[in-house]
C-alpha positions as CSV (number, residue, x, y, z in Angstrom):
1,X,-41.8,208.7,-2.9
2,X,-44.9,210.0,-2.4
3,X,-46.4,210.2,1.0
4,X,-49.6,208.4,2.3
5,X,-52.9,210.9,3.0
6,X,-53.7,210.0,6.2
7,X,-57.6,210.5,5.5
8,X,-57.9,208.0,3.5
9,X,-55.5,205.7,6.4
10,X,-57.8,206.4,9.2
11,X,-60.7,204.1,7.9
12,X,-58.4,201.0,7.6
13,X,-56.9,202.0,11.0
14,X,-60.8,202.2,12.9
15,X,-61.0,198.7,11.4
16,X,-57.9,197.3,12.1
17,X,-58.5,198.7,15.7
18,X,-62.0,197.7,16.3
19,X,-61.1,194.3,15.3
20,X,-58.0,194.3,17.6
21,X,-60.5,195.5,20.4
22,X,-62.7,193.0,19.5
23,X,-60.1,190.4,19.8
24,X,-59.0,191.0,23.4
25,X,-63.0,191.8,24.4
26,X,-62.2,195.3,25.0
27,X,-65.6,196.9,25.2
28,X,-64.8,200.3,26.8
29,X,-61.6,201.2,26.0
30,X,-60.4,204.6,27.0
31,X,-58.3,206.8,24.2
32,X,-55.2,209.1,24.8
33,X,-52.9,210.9,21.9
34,X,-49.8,211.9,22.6
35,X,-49.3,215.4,22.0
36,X,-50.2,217.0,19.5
37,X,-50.1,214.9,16.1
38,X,-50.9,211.9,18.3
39,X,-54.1,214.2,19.6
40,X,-55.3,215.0,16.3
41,X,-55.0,211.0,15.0
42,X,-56.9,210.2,18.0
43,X,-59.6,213.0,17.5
44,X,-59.7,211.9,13.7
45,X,-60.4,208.2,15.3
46,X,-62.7,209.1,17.6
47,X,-64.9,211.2,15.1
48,X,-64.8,208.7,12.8
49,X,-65.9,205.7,15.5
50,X,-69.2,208.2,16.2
51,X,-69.3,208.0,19.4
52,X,-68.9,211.0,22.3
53,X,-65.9,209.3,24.1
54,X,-63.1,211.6,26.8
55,X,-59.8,212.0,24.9
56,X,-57.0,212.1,27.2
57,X,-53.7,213.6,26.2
58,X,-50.1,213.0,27.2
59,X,-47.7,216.2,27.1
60,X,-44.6,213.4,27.7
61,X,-42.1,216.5,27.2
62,X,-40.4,216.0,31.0
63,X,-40.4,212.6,30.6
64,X,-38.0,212.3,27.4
65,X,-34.9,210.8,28.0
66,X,-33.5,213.3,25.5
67,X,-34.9,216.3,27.7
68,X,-31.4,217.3,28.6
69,X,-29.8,217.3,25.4
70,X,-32.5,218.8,23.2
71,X,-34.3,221.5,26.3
72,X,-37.7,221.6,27.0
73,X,-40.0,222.4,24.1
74,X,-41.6,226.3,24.5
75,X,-45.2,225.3,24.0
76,X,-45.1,222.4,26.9
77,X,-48.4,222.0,28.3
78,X,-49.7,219.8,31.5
79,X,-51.2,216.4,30.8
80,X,-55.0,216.2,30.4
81,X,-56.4,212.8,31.6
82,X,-60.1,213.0,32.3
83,X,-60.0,209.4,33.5
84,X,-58.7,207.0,35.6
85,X,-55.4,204.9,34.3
86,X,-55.9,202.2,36.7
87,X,-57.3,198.6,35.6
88,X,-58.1,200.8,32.3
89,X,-57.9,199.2,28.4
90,X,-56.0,202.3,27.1
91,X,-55.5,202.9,23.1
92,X,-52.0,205.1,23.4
93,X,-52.3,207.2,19.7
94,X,-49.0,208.9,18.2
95,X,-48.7,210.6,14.7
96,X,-45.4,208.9,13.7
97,X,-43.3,206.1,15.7
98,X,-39.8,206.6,14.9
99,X,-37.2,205.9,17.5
100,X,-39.6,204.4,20.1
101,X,-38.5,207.2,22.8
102,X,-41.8,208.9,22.9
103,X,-43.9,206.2,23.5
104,X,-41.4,205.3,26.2
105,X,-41.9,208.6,27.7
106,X,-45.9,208.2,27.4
107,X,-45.6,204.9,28.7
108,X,-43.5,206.2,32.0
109,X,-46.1,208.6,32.5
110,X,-49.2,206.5,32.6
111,X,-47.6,204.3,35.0
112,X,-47.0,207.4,37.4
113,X,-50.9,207.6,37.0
114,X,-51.6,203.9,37.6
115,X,-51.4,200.5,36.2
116,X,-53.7,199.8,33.2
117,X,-55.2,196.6,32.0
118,X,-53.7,196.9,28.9
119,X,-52.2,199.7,26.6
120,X,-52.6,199.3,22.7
121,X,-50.7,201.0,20.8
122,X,-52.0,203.3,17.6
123,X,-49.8,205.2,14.9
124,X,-50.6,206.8,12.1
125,X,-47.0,206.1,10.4
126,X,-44.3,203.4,11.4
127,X,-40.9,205.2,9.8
128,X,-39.2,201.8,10.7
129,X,-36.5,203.1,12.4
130,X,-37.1,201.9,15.7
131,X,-34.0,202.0,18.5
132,X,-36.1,200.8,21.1
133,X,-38.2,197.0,21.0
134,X,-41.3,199.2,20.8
135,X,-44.3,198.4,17.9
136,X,-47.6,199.8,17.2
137,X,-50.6,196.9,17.5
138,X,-52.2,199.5,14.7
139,X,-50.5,201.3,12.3
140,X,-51.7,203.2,9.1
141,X,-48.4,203.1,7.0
142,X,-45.1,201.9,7.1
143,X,-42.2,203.7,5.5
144,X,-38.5,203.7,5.1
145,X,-36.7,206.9,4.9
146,X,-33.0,207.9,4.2
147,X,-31.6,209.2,7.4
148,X,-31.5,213.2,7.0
149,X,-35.6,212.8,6.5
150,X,-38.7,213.0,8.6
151,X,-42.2,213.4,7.8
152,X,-44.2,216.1,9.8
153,X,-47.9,215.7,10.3
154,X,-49.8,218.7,9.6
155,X,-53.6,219.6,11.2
156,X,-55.4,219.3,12.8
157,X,-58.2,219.1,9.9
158,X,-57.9,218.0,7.5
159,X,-54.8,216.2,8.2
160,X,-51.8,216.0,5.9
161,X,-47.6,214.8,5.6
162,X,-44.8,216.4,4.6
163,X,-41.3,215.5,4.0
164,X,-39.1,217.9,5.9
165,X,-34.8,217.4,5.6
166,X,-32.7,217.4,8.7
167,X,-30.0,219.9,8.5
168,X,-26.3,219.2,7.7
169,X,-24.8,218.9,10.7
170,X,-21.2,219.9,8.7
């Protein structure tokens, strides 16, 4: 199966999104990607909306609930939010939903931040593969993989997939 290019997604994404916006009146929304696919899908977004808007971004690395099984990642970096979370319309952008656990993570960390008005959630890819009740309001594709593969997204410009297979665990 051939994989998706994700410039030619992003238009149909901005739309899908600014019609989502526009459905819930959400005139100033504030955007944040998840570190660091999720950052590059929301710069992509951003660029492509033409307007000079503050990206936050979400390092959710301490938050995982797999933090003690898998170890902290070497390149963990603070969180960068150059705005306030509370009473906010946040858009909440990841590369690829898989499991849900990430945007759990992201999600317990904006709430140690404050309590926005809403949170919408963007990705890129929806592997379908969920483990937790967790669904993007906006997603550019939605794919079904065996379970030894993942796609990897690579940028941050231009931005591209690639299959990449687990290793045998025999």
């Amino acid at each position: 199966m051939t994989l998706p290019n994700p410039e030619q997604l992003l238009p149909e994404m901005l739309a899908a999104l600014n019609q989502h916006l526009t459905n819930r009146s959400i005139s100033e929304p504030r955007f944040i990607g998840i570190r660091t696919g999720g950052v590059w899908v929301a710069q992509a977004l951003l660029e492509a909306r033409g307007q000079e808007e503050a990206l936050g971004i979400l390092d959710v690395s301490f938050y995982r609930d797999d933090f003690t099984q898998n170890g902290l990642h070497p390149q963990v970096r603070p969180s960068e939010l150059p705005f306030e979370i509370e009473g906010q319309h946040l858009v909440l952008i990841d590369d690829v939903l898989m499991s849900g656990r990430t945007v759990r993570a992201a999600l317990n960390e904006l709430f140690d931040y404050g309590r926005p008005a809403s949170v919408t959630l963007v990705c890129l890819l929806d592997l379908n593969a969920r483990e937790l009740p967790i669904r993007p309001d906006v997603v550019g594709a939605t794919l079904s993989l065996p379970p030894e593969q993942r796609v990897k997204l690579l940028g941050p410009a231009p931005l591209g997939l690639e299959y990449q297979t687990l290793a045998s665990a025999n």
